[in-house]
C-alpha positions as CSV (number, residue, x, y, z in Angstrom):
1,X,-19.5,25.2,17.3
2,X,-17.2,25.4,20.2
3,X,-13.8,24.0,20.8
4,X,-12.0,25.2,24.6
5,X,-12.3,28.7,24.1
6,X,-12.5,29.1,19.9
7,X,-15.7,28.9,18.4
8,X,-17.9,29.6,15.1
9,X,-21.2,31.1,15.4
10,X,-23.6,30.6,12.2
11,X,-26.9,32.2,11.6
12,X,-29.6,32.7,9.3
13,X,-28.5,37.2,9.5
14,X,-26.0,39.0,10.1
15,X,-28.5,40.8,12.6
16,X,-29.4,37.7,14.0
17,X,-25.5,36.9,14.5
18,X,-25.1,40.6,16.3
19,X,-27.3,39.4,18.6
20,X,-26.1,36.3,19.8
21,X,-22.3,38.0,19.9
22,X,-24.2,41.0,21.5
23,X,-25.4,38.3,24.3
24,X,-22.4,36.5,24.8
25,X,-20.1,39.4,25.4
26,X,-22.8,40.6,28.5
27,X,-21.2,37.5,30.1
28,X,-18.2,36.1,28.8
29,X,-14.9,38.4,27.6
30,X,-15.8,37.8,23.6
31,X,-13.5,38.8,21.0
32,X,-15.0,38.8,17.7
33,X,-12.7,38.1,14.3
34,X,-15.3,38.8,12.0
35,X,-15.6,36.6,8.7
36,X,-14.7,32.7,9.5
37,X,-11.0,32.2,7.9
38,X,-8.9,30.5,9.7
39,X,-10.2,27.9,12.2
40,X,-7.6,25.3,14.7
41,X,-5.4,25.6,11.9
42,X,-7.9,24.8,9.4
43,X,-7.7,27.8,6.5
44,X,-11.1,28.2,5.3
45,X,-11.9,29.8,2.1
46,X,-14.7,30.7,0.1
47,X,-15.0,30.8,-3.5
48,X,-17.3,32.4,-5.8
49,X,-19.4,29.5,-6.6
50,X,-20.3,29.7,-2.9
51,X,-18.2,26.3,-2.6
52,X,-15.8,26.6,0.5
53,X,-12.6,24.8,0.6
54,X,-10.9,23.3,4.1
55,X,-7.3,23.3,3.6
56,X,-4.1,22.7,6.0
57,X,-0.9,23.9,4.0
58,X,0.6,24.6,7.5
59,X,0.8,21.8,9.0
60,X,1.6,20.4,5.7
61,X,4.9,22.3,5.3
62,X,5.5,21.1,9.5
63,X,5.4,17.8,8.0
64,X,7.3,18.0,5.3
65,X,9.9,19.7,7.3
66,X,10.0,16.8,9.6
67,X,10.5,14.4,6.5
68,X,12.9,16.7,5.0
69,X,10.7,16.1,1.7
70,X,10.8,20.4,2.0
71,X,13.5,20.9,-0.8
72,X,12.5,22.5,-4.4
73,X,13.8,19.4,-6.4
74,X,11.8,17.2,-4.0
75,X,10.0,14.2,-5.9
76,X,6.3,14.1,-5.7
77,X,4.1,10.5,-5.7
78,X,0.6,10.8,-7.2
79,X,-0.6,8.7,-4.9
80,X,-0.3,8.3,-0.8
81,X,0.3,4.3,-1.1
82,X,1.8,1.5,-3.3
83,X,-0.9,-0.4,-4.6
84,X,1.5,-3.2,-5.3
85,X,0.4,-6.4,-3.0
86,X,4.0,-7.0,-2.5
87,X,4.3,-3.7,-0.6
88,X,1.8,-4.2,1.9
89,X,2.4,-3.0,5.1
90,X,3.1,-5.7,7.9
91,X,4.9,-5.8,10.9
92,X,8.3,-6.8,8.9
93,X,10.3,-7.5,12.0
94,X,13.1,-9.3,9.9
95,X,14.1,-5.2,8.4
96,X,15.9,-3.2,10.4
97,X,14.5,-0.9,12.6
98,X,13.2,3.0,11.6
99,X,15.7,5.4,12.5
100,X,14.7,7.9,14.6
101,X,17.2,10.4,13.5
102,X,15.2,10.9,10.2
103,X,12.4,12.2,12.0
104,X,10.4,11.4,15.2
105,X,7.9,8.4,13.5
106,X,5.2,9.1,16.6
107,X,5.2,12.8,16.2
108,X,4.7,12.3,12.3
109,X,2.2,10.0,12.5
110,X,0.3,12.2,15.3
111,X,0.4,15.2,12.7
112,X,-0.7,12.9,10.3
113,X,-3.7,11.8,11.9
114,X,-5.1,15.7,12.4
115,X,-4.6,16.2,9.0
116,X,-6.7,13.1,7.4
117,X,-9.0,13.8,10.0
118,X,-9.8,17.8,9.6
119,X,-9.3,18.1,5.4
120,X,-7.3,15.1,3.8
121,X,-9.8,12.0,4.2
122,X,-7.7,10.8,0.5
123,X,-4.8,9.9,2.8
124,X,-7.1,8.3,5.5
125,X,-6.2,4.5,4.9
126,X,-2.3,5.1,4.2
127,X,-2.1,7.0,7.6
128,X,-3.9,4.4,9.6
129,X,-1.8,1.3,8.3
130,X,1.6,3.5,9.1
131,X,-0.3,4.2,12.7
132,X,-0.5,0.3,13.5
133,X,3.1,0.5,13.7
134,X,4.0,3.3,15.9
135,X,5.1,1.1,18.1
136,X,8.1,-0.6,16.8
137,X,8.6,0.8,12.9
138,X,10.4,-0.9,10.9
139,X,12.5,0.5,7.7
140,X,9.8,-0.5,5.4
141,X,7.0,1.4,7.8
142,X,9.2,4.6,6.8
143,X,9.3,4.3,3.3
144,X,5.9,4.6,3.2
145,X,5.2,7.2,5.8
146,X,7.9,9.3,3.3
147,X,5.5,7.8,0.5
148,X,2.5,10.0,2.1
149,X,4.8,13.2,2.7
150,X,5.7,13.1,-1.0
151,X,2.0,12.3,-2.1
152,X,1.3,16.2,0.8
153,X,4.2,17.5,-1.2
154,X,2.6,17.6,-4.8
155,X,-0.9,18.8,-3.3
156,X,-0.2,20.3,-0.3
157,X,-2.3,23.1,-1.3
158,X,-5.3,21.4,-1.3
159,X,-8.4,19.7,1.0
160,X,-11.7,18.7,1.0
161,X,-13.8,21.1,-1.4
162,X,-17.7,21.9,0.5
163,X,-19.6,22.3,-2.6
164,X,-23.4,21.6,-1.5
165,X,-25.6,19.8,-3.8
166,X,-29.6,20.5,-4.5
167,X,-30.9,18.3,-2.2
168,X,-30.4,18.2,1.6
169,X,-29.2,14.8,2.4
170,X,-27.3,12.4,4.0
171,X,-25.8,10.1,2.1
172,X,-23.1,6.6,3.7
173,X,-20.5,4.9,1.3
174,X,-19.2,2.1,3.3
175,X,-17.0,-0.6,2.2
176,X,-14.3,-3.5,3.6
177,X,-11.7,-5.6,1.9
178,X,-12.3,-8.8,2.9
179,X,-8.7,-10.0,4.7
180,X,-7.2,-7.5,2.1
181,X,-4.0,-7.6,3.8
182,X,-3.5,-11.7,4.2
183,X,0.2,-12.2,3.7
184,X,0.9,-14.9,1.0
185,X,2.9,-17.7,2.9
186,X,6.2,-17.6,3.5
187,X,5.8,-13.7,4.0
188,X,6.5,-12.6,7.8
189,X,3.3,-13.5,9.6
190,X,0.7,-11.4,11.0
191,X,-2.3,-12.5,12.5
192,X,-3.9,-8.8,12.0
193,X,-3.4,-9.3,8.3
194,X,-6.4,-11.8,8.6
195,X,-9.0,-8.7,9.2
196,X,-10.7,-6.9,7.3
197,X,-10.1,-3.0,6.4
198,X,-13.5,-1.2,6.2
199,X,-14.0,2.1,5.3
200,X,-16.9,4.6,5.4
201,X,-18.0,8.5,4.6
202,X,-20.7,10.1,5.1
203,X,-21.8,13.1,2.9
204,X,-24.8,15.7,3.7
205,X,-26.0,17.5,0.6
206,X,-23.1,16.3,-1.2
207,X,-20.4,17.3,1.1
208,X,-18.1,14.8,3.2
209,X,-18.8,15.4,7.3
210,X,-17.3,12.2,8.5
211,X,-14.7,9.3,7.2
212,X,-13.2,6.4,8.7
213,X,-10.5,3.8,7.2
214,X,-9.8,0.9,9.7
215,X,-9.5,-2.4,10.8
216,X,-12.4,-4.6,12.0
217,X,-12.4,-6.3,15.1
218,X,-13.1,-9.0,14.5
219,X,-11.7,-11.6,11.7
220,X,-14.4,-12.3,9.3
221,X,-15.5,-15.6,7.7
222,X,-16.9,-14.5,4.0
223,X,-17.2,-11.4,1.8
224,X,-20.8,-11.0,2.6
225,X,-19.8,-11.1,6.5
226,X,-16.6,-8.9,6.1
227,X,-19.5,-6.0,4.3
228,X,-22.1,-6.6,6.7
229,X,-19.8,-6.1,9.6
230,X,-18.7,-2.9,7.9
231,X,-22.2,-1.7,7.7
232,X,-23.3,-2.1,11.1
233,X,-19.9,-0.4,12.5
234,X,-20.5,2.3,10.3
235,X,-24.3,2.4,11.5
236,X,-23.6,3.3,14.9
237,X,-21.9,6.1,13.5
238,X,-24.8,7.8,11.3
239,X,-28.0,7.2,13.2
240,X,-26.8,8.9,15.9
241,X,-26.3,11.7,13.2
242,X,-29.4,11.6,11.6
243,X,-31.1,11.8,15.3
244,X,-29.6,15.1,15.7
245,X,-29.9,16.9,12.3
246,X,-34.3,15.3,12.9
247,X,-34.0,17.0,16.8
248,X,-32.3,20.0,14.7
249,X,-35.4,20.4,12.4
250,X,-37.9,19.9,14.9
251,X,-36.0,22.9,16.6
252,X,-36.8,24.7,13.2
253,X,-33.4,24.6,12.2
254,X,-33.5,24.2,8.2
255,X,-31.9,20.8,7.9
256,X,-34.2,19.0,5.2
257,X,-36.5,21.3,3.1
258,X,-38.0,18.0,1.2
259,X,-38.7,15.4,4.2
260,X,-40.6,15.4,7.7
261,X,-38.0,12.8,8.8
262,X,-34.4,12.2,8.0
263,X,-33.8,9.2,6.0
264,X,-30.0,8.1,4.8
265,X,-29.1,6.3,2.3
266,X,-26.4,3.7,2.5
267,X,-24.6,2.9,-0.1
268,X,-23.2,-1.0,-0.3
269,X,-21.5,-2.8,-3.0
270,X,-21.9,-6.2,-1.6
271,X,-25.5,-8.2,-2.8
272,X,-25.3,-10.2,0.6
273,X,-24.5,-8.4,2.7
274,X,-27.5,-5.3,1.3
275,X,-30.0,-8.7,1.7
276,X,-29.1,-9.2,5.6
277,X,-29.8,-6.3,6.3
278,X,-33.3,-5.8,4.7
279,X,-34.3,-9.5,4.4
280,X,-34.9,-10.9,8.1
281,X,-35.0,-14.8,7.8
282,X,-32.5,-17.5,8.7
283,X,-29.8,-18.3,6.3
284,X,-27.3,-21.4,7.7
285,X,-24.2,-19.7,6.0
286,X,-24.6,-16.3,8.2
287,X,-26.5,-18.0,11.7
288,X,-22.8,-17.4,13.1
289,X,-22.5,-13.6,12.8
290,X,-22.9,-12.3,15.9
291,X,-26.3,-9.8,17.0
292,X,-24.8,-7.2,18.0
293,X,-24.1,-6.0,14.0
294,X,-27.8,-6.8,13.7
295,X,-28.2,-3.4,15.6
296,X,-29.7,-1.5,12.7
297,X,-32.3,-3.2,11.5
298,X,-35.1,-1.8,12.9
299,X,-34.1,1.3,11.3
300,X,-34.3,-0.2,7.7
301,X,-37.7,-1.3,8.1
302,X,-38.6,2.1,9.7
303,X,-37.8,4.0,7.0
304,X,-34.8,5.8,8.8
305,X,-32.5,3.9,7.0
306,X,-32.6,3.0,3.0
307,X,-30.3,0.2,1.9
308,X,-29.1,1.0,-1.8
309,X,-26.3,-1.3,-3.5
310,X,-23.6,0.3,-5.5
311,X,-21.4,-1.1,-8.3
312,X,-17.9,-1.2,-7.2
313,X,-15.9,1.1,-9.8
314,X,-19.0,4.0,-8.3
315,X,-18.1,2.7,-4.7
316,X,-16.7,5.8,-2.9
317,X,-15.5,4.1,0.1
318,X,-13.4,1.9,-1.2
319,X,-10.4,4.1,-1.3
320,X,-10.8,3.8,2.8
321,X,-10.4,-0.3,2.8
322,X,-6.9,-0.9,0.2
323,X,-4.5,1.5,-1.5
324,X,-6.1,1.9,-5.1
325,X,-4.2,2.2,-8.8
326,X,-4.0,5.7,-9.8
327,X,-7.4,6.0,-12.5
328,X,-9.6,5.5,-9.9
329,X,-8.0,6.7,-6.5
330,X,-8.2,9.8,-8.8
331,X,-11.7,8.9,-9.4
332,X,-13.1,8.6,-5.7
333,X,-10.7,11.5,-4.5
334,X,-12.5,13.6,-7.1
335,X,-15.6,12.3,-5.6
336,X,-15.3,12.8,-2.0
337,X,-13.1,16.1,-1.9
338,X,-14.1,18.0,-5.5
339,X,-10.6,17.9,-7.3
């Protein structure tokens, strides 16, 4: 893995490791660290149930310094949003402006971002509505920017937990909330309230490799459309994933000790939306949906991709698509990040 001029080198020995190190110094001025520990500001640490922890405290306490949330006595939230509907996050031009001499809202949001993205994927979809509004913040958009910093402050010792399951596998949880964010009326308007949030991870042999939370395109018409969208977006993430782990193996690269090809398992909570993708035939309610999120068909009926539905309390994803109550954000965090 290489990143400008940092990188990890893995192997299946340590002789096998000399040698590539051994190689690379003959034509490049190599310093070697020795044991992976710290990586772009990622602190990596293993434990002795050969789990492995990613973790930022760092950049943590940088934010929390920005935020002045940094004090001893500081109040902690348990979770990073307010899953009260009348809290949701719009443009709320009729409050008064965020004031830049609490702290610099773009530079926040920017440290934010690296931070869900590397090791906090539990703060992924209360990051990304506070991003929307970089822009022109309102009062309201830093209340609940402070509401993540205070959520970092009670667990800013922690991040996503690697702790590798028997079988070698990738797994996708994907989700949406169909126009979760539609402003009752008489609430300011907002035509991007009228898409739908979808969310996704993607776990190989049990551990998280890649999450998403945002918003969709393009407004959706039905549950069942909203989900299907979702699915497709979040197929033209994977396949191209599962491609290189099967171009990995064929390399002899261990990737998948059980099957000769790759296949992924998608996990979707919505009946309609699982039936469009493996049942091909004309339905008058869904002729509208447009072909290109038709994409991954042919890779259900290969065999590359399995379509499995999921009930909705066991639906990971769905702390990517709305801020959840606290019994079962702590139920998917424990899920996708091991505490």
């Amino acid at each position: 893995l290489v990143y400008t001029d940092d990188c990890i080198i893995m192997g299946a020995s340590d002789a096998e490791l000399d040698k590539m190190v051994k190689k690379l110094q003959s034509s490049f001025d190599l310093t070697e660290e020795g044991d992976l520990c710290d990586y772009l500001g990622i602190k990596v640490t293993r434990h002795e149930d050969a789990s492995i922890s990613l973790t930022q405290p760092h950049l943590i306490a940088s934010i929390l310094k920005d935020l002045g949330l940094d004090k001893p006595n500081t109040n902690t939230a348990h979770t990073p949003s307010s899953s009260t509907k009348k809290k949701a996050l719009t443009r709320h031009e009729d409050l008064p402006a965020h004031d830049q001499k609490q702290f610099d809202y773009r530079s926040v949001i920017g440290k934010l971002n690296y931070l869900e993205k590397s090791s906090r994927p539990d703060i992924a979809e209360a990051v990304h509505q506070c991003a929307r509004f970089s822009s022109n913040p309102r009062s309201a958009h830093t209340e609940a920017v402070k509401r993540i910093g205070r959520y970092l402050r009670g667990t800013d010792q922690q991040g996503v937990i690697m702790r590798p399951g028997d079988t070698q596998s990738f797994e996708c949880w994907v989700d949406a909330s169909h126009a979760g964010e539609w402003q009752n009326e008489g609430d300011t308007p907002d035509s991007a309230t009228a898409r739908s949030r979808m969310g996704y991870v993607f776990t190989y042999a049990n551990c998280p490799i890649l999450w998403a939370s945002k918003l969709q395109t393009e407004i959706a018409l039905s549950t069942t459309e909203a989900e299907y969208m979702a699915l497709s977006m979040a197929m033209r993430e994977l396949i191209p994933l599962v491609r290189l782990f099967t171009e990995a193996k064929k390399k002899g690269i261990d990737v998948d000790v059980n099957k000769a090809v790759i296949k992924c398992t998608v996990f979707e909570d919505n009946e309609g939306a699982a039936e469009i993708a493996t049942v091909h035939k004309f339905r008058s309610r869904t002729k509208h949906i447009h072909l290109k999120y038709h994409h991954f068909r042919e890779h259900v009926k290969n065999g590359l991709v399995r379509i499995e539905k999921v009930s909705t309390e066991a639906q990971l994803a769905d702390v990517f698509t709305k801020p959840l109550g606290l019994v079962l954000f702590l139920k998917h965090r424990l899920g996708i990040m091991g505490w």
